[in-house]
N, C-alpha and C positions, 0 to 999 in steps of 0.2 A: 112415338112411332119408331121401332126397330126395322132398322136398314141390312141386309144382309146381304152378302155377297155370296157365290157358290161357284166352283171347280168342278168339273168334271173333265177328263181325261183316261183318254184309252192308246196305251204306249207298249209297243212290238221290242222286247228286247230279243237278241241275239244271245246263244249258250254265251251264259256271264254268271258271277258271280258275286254281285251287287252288294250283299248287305248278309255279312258271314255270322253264324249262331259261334257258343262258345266253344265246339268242339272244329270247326273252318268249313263247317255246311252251309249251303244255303238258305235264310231261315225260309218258313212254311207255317202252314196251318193250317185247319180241318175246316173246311165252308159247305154248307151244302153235301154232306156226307163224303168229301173226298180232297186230296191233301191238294191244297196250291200253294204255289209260288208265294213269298211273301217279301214286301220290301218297306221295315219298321216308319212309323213317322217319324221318330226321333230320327230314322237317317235320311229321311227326305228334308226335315227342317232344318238338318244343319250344313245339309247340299244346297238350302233354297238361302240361308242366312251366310253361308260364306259366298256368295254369289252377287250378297249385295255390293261388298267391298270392291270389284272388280268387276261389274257390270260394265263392258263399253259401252254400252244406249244409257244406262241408267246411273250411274255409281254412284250411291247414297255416300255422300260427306262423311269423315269420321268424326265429324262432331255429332252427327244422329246414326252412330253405332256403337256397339257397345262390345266391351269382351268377357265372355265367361273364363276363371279363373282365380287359382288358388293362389297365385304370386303375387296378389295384392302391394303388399308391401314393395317388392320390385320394379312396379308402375309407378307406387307414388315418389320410391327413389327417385325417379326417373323425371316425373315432373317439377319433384322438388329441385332437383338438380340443376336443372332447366331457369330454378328463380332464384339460382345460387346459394342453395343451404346444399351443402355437402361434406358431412361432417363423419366422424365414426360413430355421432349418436344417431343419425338418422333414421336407420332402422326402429333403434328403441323410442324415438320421437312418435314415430309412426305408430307403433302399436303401443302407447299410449293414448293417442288421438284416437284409435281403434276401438280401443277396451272402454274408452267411455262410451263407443255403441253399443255395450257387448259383445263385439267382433272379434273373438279371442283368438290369436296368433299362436303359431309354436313353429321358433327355427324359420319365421318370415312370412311360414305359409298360415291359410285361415283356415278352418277346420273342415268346410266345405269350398265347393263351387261357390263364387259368386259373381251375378251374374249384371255388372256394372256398366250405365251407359258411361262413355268419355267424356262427356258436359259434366255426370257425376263425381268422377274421377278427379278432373279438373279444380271442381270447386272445393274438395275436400283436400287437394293439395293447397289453392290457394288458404285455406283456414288455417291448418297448421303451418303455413306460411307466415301468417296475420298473428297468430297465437305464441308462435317455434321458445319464448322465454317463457312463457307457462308452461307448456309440454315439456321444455328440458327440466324445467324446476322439478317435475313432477315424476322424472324416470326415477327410481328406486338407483340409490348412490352403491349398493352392496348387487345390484343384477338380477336380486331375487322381487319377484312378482307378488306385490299386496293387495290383491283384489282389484273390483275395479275403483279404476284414479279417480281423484276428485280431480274435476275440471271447472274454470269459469262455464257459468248459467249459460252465457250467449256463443258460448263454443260447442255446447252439447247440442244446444237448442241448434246453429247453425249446421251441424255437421249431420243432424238430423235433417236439417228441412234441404240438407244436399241430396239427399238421398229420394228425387222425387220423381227416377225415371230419366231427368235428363234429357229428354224430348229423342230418347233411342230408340228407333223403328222398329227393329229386330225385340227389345226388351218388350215392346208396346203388342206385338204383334205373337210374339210366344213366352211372353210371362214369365215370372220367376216367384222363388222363394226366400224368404233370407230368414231364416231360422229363429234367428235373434231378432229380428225386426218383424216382424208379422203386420206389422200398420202400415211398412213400405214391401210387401207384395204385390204385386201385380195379376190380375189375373188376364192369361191370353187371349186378347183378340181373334187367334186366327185358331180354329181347328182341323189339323191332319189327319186325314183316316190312314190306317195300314196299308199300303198297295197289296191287291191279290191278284192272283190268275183269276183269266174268266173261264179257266178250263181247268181242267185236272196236270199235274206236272208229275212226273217220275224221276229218281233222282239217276245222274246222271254221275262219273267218273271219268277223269283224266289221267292215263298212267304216263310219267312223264322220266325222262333219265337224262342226264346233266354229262357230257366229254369232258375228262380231263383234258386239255389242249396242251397240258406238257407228258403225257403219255407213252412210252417208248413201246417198241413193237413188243415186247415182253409183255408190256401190262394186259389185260382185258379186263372186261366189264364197264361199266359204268362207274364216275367218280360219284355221283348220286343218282339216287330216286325215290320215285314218291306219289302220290296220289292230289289231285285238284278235283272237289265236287262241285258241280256246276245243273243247270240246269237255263232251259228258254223258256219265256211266259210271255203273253200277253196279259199288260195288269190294267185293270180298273184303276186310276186313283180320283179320292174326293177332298178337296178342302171347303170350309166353310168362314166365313170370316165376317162379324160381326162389327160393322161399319162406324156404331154409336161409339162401341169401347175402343175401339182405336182413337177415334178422336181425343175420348176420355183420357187414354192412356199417354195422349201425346198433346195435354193439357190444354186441351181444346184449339190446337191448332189446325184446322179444318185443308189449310194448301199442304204441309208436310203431311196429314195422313192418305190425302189423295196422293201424294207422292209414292208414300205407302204402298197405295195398292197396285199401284205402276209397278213397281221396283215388287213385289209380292206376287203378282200375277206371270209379268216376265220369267223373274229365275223360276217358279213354279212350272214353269212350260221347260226352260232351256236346262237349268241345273239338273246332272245327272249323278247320281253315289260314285264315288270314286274306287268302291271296293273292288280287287283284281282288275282291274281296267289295263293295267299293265303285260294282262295275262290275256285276256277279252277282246279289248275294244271294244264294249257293246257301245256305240256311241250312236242310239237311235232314238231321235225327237219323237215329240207323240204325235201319231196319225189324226188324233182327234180330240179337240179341245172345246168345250162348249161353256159356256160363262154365263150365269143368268144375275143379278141383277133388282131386287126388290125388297118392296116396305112390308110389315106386319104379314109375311108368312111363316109357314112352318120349314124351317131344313127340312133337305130330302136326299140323303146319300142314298144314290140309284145303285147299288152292290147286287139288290136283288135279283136285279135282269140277270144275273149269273150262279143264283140257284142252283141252277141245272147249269153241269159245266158245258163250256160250248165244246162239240163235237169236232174233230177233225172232217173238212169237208174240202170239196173245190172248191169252194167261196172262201176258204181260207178264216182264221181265226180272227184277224183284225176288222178283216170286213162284216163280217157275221157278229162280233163282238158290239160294234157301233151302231149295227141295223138293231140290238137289245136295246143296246143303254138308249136309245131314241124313244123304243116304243116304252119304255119306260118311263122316261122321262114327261113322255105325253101324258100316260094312264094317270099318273099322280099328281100331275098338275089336273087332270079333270077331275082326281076324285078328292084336294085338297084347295085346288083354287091355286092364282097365281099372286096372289097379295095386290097388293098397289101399287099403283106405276112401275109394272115388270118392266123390265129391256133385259134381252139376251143377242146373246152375238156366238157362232162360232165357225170354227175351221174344222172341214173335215177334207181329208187327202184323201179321202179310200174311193173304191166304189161304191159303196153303202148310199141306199136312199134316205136324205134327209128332207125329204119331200114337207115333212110334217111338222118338222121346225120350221121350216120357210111361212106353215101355213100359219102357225103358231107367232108368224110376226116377229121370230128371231133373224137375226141381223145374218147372212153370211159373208165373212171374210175370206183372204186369200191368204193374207200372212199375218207373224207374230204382234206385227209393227203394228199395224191394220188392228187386232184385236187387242190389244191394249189402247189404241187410242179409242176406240169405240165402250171399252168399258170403262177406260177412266174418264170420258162424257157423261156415259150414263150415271155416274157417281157424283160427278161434279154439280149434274140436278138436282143430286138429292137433298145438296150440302142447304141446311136452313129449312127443309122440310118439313 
């Protein structure tokens, strides 16, 4: 029986500049025959995963987080250091310990991202900790690199079975690669749709000019200037998050993944991009958050209620946006079923009738607090199902 979780949200930003393409635009994309506003998942997930570390209601431990990172080497310095080896072999200690994963170094860093919980980290400093007069035996006396090292059987074997996730939230939750290890991939738990407008966006320009403040009456003009593109949308976003593999992923430990989806659903609501923020402020929570909650159905990312982009009207875009995704969300729950043992819960600010949820037996809330403990009940029922 697959357990699933589902996001939906509908969030009012203010002219900002969220999530900038490679030339400092705002990105976008073609929906429904006309360009909207776009805000990447990769930049929602790393708004919602650095969000963990710092969560006041929530803060996931940094023993079940994790860092992605090519300075490898300069962490385990770090730990090593920590259990008193700190020598001028260290480094090459280390990417010997390394190269028997195949985890091949150059100049300390690793070839890619890697994307480590700290439990993992951890352990593989303590081994080469355990190990440090094999590993030094084994660094090449001349500096040059002879393939990979022969290492003892139960240093490989262990350094391998370090590598098992780590019981990392964020790792368990958006997965990774390791290029060289494909047995220790993960695949993610939780999936991000692209945030869109539910309406059409036009791009927009800031022409901006900068005082010299030591300036003399002599001078004119401006000491700079220069152009900001920017744009407002109201976006749809959807995540979906797959209940079983999370557990899977956080080796069957059923309280830290309800922890999970706590600490997964919160910063999903309050964590905002950081992009131009400094220029912006768009600092605007979502109007409407709706959470549903069940076994053995089909996902259903409601995008389509905005097809047709919403109009500029009196009713305003947020409100009109929400009275969609509702009727939406009804239609396909009648014409797909609601699986087993639904529960949904959510919060809506606007004036928008959610008549239809209520009749639907979905829960309404008033606040954040309020809707995260309601669905990490509903979750907590499911646990042994």
């Amino acid at each position: 029986m697959s357990r699933t979780l589902e996001i939906h949200m509908i969030q009012n930003f203010a002219p900002s500049n969220l999530n900038r393409d490679d030339t400092g635009s705002p990105k976008d994309a073609f929906f429904g025959g006309s360009r909207r506003a776009r805000i990447s998942s990769q930049c929602l997930k790393r708004s919602i995963r650095t969000r963990f570390a710092s969560d006041p209601a929530d803060r996931i431990p940094d023993e079940h987080l994790a860092v992605r990172t090519q300075r490898v080497t300069e962490r385990l310095s770090e730990l090593l250091e920590e259990r008193g080896r700190s020598t001028d072999d260290t480094d090459a200690i280390i990417e010997v310990a390394l190269g028997g994963l195949s985890l091949t170094l150059k100049d300390g860093m690793s070839q890619y991202l890697l994307f480590l919980g700290n439990q993992e980290l951890d352990r593989v400093a303590e081994l080469i900790d355990e190990h440090w007069d094999a590993l030094s035996g084994a660094v090449p006396s001349d500096g040059k690199k002879s393939g990979k090292p022969k290492l003892p059987k139960e240093l490989t074997a262990g350094l391998d079975d370090a590598l098992d996730g780590g019981k990392a939230i964020d790792v368990a939750l958006f997965g990774r690669m390791l290029a060289n290890l494909p047995h220790r991939n993960q695949d993610a738990a939780a999936q991000v749709a692209h945030a869109i407008s539910t309406h059409k966006v036009e791009r927009e320009f800031d022409f901006y000019t900068a005082v010299d403040d030591l300036n003399t009456a002599a001078d004119t003009g401006a000491g700079m200037l220069g152009t900001i593109e920017f744009n407002s949308a109201c976006f749809y976003r959807y995540a979906a998050l797959d209940l079983d593999l999370l557990a899977a992923n956080l080796l069957g430990d059923d309280e830290l993944a309800i922890r999970g989806v706590g600490a997964f659903l919160r910063a999903s609501i309050v964590a905002i991009p950081t992009g131009k923020q400094s220029s912006f402020a768009a600092h605007n929570p979502p109007s409407f958050v709706g959470v549903s909650v069940r076994s053995d159905a089909v996902p259903r990312n409601l995008v389509n209620a905005f097809e047709k982009p919403v109009p500029n009207s009196d009713e305003g875009l947020t409100d009109r946006s929400v009275a969609l995704l509702i009727e939406e969300w009804m239609k396909l729950d009648a014409a797909y079923g609601v699986g087993d043992n639904p529960s949904s819960a959510y919060m809506n600010l606007t004036d928008a009738d959610s008549g239809d949820l209520n009749n639907a037996d979905a829960k309404q809330v008033t606040s954040v607090e309020e809707l995260v403990a309601s669905v990490v009940s509903a979750v907590r029922a499911t646990v042994g199902g």
